[in-house]
C-alpha positions as CSV (number, residue, x, y, z in Angstrom):
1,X,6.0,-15.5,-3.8
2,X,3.0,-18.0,-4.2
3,X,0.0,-16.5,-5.0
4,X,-3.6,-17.4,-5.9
5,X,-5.4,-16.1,-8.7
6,X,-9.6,-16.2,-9.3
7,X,-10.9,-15.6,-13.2
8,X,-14.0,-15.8,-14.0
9,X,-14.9,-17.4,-17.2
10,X,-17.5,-18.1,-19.3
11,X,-17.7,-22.1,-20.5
12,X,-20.0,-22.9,-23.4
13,X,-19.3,-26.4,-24.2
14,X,-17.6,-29.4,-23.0
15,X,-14.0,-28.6,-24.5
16,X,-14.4,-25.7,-22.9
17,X,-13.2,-26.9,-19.3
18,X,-10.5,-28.9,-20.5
19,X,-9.0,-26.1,-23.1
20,X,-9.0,-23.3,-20.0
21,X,-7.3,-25.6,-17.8
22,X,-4.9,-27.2,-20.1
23,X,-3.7,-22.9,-21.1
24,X,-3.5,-22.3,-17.2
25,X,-1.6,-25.0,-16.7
26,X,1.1,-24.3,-19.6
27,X,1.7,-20.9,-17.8
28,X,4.9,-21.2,-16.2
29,X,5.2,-21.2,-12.3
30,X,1.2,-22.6,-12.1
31,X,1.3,-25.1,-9.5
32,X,-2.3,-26.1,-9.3
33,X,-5.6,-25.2,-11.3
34,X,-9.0,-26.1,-10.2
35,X,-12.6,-24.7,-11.1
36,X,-14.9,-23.4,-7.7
37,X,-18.2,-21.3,-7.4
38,X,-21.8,-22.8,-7.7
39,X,-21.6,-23.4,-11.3
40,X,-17.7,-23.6,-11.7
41,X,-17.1,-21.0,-13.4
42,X,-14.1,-19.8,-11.4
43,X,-11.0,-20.5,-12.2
44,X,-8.5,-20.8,-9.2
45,X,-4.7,-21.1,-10.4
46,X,-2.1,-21.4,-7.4
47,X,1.4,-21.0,-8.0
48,X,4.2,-19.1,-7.6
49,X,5.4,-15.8,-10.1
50,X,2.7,-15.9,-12.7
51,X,1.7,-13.7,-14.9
52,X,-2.1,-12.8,-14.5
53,X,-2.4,-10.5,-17.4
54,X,-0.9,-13.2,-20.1
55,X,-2.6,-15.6,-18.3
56,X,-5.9,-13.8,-19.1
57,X,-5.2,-12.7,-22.2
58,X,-4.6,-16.3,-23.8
59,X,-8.1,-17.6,-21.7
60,X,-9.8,-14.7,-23.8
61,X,-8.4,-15.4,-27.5
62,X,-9.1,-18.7,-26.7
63,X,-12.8,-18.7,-24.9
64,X,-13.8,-15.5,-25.6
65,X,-14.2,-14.1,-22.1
66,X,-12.5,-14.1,-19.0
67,X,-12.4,-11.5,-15.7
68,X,-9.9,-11.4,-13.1
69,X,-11.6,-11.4,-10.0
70,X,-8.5,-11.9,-7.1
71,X,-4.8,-11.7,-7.2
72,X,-3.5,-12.7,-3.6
73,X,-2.1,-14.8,-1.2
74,X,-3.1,-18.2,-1.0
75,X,-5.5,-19.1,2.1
76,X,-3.5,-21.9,3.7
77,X,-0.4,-19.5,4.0
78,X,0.5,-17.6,6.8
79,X,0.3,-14.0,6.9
80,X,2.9,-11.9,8.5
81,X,2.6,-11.5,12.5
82,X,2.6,-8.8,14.4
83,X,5.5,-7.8,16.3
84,X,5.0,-6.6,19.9
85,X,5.4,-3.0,19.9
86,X,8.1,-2.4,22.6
87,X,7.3,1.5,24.5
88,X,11.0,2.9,25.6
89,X,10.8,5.1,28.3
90,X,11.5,9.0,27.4
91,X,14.2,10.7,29.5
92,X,13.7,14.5,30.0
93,X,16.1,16.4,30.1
94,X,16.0,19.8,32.3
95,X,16.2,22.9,30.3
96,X,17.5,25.8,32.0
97,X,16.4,29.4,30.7
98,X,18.6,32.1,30.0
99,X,17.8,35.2,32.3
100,X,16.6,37.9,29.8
101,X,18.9,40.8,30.0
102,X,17.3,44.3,31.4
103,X,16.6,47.1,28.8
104,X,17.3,50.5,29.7
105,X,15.8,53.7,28.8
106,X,16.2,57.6,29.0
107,X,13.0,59.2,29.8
108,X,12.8,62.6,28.6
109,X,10.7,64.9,30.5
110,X,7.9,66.9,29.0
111,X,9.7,70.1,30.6
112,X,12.9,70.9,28.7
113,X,13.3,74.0,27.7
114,X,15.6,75.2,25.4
115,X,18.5,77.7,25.7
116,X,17.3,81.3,25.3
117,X,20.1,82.0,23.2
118,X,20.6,80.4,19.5
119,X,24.2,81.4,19.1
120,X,25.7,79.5,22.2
């Protein structure tokens, strides 16, 4: 997967510019290098599976400071499309409810008396 990397880095002298590009360009998989920004201190390395954090790493043993600013995808390559989103129609099916079953009760009147006699 290409992908395009921004660091920001602090150049002091003239050998400076040529020693950060010559490191980004040893990195395996680096494609292009190039400086941008108003006072080109960017570094922009294109290419495909590097490794950002030894990339930085070696810039900052080596110039003394360096910031990772972007890891993405490179602007001239496509990004994914979107796919139509297809709506199937729902079919309902009927639900037919049980009939609920009737409950039955004994009512007890308030007038029962009992037997007179305890015996029987």
């Amino acid at each position: 997967m290409k992908q395009k990397i921004v660091i920001k880095v602090t150049l002091t002298g003239n050998k400076s510019r040529p020693k950060a590009m010559k490191i980004a360009v040893s990195q395996p998989g680096v494609e292009s290098v190039a400086f941008q920004g108003a006072e080109k201190e960017q570094l922009v390395v294109i290419g495909d599976g590097i490794d950002s954090i030894v990339l930085i790493t070696l810039l900052r043993k080596s110039l003394g400071y360096a910031d990772l600013l972007t890891v993405g995808a490179p602007d001239g390559e496509k990004k994914e499309e979107k796919k139509e989103l297809v709506i199937h129609p729902v079919s309902w099916s009927t639900i037919y409810q049980d009939v609920q079953p009737y409950y039955t009760y004994q009512e007890r009147s308030c007038n029962y008396q009992e037997p007179s006699c305890t015996i029987m």
